[in-house]
N, C-alpha and C positions, 0 to 999 in steps of 0.2 A: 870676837866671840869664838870659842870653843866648840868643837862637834868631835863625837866619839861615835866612831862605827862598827860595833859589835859586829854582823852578820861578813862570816870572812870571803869575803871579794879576789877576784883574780885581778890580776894585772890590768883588762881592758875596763872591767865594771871600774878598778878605783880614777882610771884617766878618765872616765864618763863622768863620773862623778864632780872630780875636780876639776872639769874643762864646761860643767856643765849650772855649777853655782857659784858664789858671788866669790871674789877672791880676797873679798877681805877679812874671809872665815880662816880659820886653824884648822884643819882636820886629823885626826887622828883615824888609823885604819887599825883593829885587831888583826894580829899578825897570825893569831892559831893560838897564840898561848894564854888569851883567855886572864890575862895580869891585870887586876885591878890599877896597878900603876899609868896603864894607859889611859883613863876614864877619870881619873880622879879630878882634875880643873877640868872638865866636859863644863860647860851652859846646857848644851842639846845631847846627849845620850839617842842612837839608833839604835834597834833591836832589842831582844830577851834576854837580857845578861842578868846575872845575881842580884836580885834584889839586896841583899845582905849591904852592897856598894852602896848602897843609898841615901845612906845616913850620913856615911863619909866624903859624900859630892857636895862639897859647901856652891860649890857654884851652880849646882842644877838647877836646874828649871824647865826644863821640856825633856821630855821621854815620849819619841817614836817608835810602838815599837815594829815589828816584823811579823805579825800575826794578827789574827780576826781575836781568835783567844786570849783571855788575860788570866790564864791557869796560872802563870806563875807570879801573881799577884795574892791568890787564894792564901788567908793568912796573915797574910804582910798587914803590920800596925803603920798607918800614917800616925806622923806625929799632927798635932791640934795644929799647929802653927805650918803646917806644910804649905808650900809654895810650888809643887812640879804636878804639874800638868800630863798626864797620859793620854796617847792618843795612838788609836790603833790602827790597820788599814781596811775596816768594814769590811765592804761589799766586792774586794779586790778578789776574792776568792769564788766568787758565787759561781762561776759561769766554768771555770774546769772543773770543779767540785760537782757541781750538778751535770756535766758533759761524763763525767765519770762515774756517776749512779746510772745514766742511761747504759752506759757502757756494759756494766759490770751486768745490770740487768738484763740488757739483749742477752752477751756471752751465758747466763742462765738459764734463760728463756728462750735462746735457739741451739740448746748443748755444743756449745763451743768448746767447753773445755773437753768434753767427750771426747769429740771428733779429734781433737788436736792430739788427745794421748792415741785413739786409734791411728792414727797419722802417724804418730809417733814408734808406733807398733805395727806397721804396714800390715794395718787389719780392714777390713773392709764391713763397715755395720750400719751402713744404709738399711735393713727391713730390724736390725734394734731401735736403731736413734732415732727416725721420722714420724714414730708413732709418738712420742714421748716432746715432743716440741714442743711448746705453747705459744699462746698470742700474747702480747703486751693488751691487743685490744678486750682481751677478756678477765684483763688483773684489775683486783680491788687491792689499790695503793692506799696505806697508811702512812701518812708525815708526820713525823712524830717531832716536835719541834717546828715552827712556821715563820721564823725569820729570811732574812733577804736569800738564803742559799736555800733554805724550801719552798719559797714564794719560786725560784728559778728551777728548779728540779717540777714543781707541779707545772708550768709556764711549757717547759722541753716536752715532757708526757702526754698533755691536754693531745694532741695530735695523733697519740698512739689511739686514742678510743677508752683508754684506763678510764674507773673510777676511781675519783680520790679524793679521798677524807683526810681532814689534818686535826692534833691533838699535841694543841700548846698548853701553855700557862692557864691559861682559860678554862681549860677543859681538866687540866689538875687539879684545879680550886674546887671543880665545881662535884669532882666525880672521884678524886683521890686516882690512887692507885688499882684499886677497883674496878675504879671504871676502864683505867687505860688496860689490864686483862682482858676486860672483856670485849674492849675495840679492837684489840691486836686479836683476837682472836676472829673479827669476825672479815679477816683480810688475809690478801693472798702474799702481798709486799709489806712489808715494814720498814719505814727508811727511818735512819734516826740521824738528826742533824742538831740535835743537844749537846749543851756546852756540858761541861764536867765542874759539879759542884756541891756541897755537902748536903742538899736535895735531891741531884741526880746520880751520887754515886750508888753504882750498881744499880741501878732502877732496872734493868733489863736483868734479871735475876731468874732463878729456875720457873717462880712460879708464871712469869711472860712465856718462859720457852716453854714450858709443859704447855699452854694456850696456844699455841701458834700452832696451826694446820700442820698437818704430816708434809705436804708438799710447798710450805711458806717456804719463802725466799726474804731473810735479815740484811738488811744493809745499813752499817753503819758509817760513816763521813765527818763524824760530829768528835767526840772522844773518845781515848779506852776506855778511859775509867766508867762510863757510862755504863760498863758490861762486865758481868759477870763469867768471866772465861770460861769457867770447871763447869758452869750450869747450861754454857753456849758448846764447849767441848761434848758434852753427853748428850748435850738435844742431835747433834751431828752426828755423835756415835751411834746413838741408838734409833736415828732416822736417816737413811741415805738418800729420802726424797726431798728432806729438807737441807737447804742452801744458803751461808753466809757469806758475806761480801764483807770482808773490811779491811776501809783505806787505814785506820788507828786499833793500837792495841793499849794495853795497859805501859806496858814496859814496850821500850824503842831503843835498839833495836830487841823484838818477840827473844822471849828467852828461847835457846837452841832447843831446849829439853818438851816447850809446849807444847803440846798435843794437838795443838792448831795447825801445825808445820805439817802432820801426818794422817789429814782428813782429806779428802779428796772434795769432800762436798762443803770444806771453808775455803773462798777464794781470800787471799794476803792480798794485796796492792801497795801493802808497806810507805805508807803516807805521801804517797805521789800524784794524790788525787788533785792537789792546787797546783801541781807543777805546767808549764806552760813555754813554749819557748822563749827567750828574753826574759824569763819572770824575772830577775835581778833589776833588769834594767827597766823593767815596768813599777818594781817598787820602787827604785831610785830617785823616777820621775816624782814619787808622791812625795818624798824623803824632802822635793828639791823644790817642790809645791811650798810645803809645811815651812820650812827655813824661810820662802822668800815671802809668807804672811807673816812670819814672824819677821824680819828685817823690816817690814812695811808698815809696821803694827796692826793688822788684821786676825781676827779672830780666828785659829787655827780647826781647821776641821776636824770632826771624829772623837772628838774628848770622851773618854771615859769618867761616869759619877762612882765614885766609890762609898 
């Protein structure tokens, strides 16, 4: 059996790898260049590679990929007779993900970034900055989106004293876009942990940011695409009280020219919100899960229904 390993590996993750599953597998490692020639006899295909490849895998049949997201799926025609199996790694993200909305939120919430550019500027503004602090204990959080990384973000919170309100699927059906204006409006936080898809693109649009409190605080973790940048650029410009956080932008890496790059009160985090120490070798492990139910004939975890 075949395996193709998209996600590019150093030296020690690919001897983990190979010292770490059955050896009577093939492995193929992508070297950087990203060549279809490498993948083409794959069985098992690893990571987010070109869908385009897919058709041309006569031997596929399992796709693991490297991601909670199946964006790069959005589109894609299964053929009627399809045989491959997708499967993602869930809930592998939940807990830096949500360790990193806490994060972004204190640094908000206790002017961090202030202090550090005063720092930065051996300025001393102790009787500006300590009046202007807040508590977590007195923020009204919105979860916009209520899967396993917002069940894990409200779970880390509950301890601050916050209230929080969540507005999934459920509450879309039930209330449109309407209603979610007028929920984000009546909060201090916004967290948005939605996926990106011909529903949610842009859903966070001027008319959410003109609703949000002068002194809200946006955090999103979820996708760009979910955001309207130019409408999220001018709530920023034209409020210095109001505060974005985000790990995702639309385009990666932020075009140089965005205006997001030169707001003081958008914090970047530039998609290192799931990163973790060992994360390679923590998805490896699942990589090594997945192969060895599959060798066993056991039902693979995590399938996606398309």
């Amino acid at each position: 059996m075949k395996v193709y390993i998209h996600p590019v590996l150093n030296e020690a993750e690919k001897d983990y790898f190979l010292t770490h599953v059955s050896n009577t597998l093939e492995l193929t490692f992508n070297d950087g260049s990203h060549q279809f020639e490498l993948c083409k006899d794959a069985d098992i295909a690893i990571g987010n590679f070109n869908t385009d490849w897919i058709e041309n895998m006569g031997n596929l049949r399992t796709i693991l990929l490297d991601s909670v997201g199946i964006d790069n799926f959005n589109g894609y025609q299964w053929k009627e007779s399809n045989l491959v199996s997708v499967h993602n790694l869930n809930d592998f993200f939940s807990t830096p993900v949500a360790e990193e909305v806490v994060a972004s939120l204190l640094s908000v919430y206790r002017q961090l970034p202030s202090l550090k550019q005063a720092q930065q500027q051996s300025e001393w503004v102790k009787d500006s900055v300590r009046p202007t602090k807040r508590l977590l204990a007195e923020a009204k959080v919105l979860l916009v989106g209520y899967g396993n990384i917002g069940k894990r973000i409200e779970q880390l919170l509950i301890p601050f004293g916050c209230q929080i309100a969540t507005f999934d699927q459920a509450e879309m059906q039930q209330g449109g876009k309407q209603r979610l204006i007028e929920t984000v409006a009546e909060h201090d936080v916004i967290i948005s942990t939605i996926p990106a898809n011909a529903a949610t693109e842009s859903i966070f649009d001027q008319a959410l940011f003109v609703a949000m409190r002068p002194d809200a605080t946006f955090i999103n973790v979820g996708r760009g695409q979910v955001v309207d940048e130019v409408a999220l650029g001018e709530k920023a410009a034209a409020d210095t009280t109001f505060n974005a956080c985000l790990d995702v932008t639309i385009q990666e890496p932020l075009n140089p020219a965005s205006i997001l790059w030169q707001l003081n009160n958008v914090h970047l985090t530039q998609h290192t919100g799931g990163g973790s120490t060992n994360e390679n070798y923590k998805k490896i492990d699942i990589y090594i899960s997945q192969i060895n139910r599959l060798l066993s004939g056991q039902a693979l975890i995590n399938k996606i229904q398309f």
